[in-house]
N, C-alpha and C positions, 0 to 999 in steps of 0.2 A: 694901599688905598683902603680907608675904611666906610664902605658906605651901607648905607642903615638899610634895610628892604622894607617894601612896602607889603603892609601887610589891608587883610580886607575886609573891613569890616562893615554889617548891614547896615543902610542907612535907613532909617523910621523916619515917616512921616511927623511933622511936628505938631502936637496937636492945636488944635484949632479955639483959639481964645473969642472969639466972634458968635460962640455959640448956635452954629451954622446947624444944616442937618446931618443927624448921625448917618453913615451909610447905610444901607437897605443891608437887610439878611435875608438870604434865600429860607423860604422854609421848606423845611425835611418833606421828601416826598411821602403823603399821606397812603395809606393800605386802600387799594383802588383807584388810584390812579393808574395812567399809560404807564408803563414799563415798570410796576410794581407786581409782585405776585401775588397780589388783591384784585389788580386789575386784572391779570390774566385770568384767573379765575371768574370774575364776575362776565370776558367777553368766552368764554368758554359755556359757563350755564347759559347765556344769551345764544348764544349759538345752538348747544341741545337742545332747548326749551322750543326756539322758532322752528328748528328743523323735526323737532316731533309736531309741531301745529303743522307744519307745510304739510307732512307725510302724511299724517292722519286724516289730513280736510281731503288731501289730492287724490286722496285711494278711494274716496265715498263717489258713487258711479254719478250724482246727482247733485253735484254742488255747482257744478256750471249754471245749472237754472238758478241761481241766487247769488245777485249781484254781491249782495254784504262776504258773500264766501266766498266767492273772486277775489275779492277785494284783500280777505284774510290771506288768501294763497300770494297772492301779490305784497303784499305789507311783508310777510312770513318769511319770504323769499330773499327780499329788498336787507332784511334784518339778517337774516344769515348770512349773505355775503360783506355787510359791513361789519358784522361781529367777528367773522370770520378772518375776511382783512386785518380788522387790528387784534384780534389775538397771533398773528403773526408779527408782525410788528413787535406789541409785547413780547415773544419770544424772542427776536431777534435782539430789541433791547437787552432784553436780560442775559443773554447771552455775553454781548458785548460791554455789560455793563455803561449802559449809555442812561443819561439822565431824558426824559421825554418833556421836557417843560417850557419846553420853547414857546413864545406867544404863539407866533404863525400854526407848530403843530397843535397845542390847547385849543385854539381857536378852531378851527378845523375840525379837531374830533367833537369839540362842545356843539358845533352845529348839528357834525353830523348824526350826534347822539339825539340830541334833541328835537331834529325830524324823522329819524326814525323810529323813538320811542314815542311820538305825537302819532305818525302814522299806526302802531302796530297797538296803542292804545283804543285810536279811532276803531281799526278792523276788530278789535276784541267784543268791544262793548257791540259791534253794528252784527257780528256773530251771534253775539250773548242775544242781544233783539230779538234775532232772527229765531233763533233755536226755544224761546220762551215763546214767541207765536204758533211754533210747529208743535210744539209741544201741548203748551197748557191752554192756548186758547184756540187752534185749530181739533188739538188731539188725535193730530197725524200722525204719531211717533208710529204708528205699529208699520203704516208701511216706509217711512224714512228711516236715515241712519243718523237717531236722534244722539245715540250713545258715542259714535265718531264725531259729529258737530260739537256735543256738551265736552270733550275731551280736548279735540282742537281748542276750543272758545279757551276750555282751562289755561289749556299749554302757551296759549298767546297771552292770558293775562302773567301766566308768571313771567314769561319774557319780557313783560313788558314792568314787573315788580322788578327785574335783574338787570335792565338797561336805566331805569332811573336812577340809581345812584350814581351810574357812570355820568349821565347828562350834570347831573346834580353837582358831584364831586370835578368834573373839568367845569363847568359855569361858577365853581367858586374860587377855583383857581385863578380864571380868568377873571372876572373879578376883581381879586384879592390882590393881584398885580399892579 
């Protein structure tokens, strides 16, 4: 009995003479995004940066009498456990080499970037206020802890320099979709 085997070969798509749309291509995940080691770093200085504003406003014996520095301590706060969150995440991605680009999660971290880098902007500048009153137009520093306030107010603007490209870079992702 002579019979032929089958043998198997890829079958291609044939192309498309209709001059329809080409497929989409994914683009390469950019340095700062979720689950790049751009991104891990950028929710890491977020995280140092708000938890030295937290720590530095909450140790000054007198910042309960000032609404705006509550406010910091609360923004401060809010910002480290969502920096913190997703630099876990980021780790775990990276770990597992898992791609983060999902709409649902882009969507989700872009908001959540984006009211928290709104809020910790707000408490920065309502600090920065506060602290140039105490300062230069009261001229109270000698008995306040102008030097802890001016430090904090720092630490919360940089956190708030190190969370806008994450907002930035998931809103153009989302976007870009």
């Amino acid at each position: 009995m002579n019979v032929s085997h089958a043998s198997v070969h890829p079958v291609e798509d044939a192309p498309t003479t209709d001059g329809g749309n080409a497929p989409r291509v994914r683009m390469k995940d950019v340095h700062g995004m979720p689950g790049t080691p751009g991104g891990l770093a950028l929710r890491v200085s977020q995280f140092l940066f708000a938890a030295a504003a937290l720590v530095i406003m909450a140790t000054t014996s007198d910042f309960p009498s000032v609404t705006a520095f509550c406010y910091l301590v609360a923004a401060a706060g809010l910002q480290c456990f969502w920096s913190l969150s997703l630099a876990i995440v980021d780790v775990y991605a990276l770990l597992v080499r898992r791609s983060l680009q999902n709409r649902l999660v882009v969507s989700l971290f872009a908001i959540g970037d984006g009211l928290t880098s709104t809020l910790t902007f707000a408490a920065a500048c309502a600090s920065a206020g506060i602290t140039v009153l105490i300062d230069n137009d009261l001229g109270s520093c000698a008995r306040n802890h102008c030097a802890q306030f001016e430090t904090a107010t720092a630490m919360a603007f940089i956190t708030w320099f190190t969370s806008l490209p994450s907002f930035l870079l998931n809103f153009w992702s989302l976007a870009s979709r």
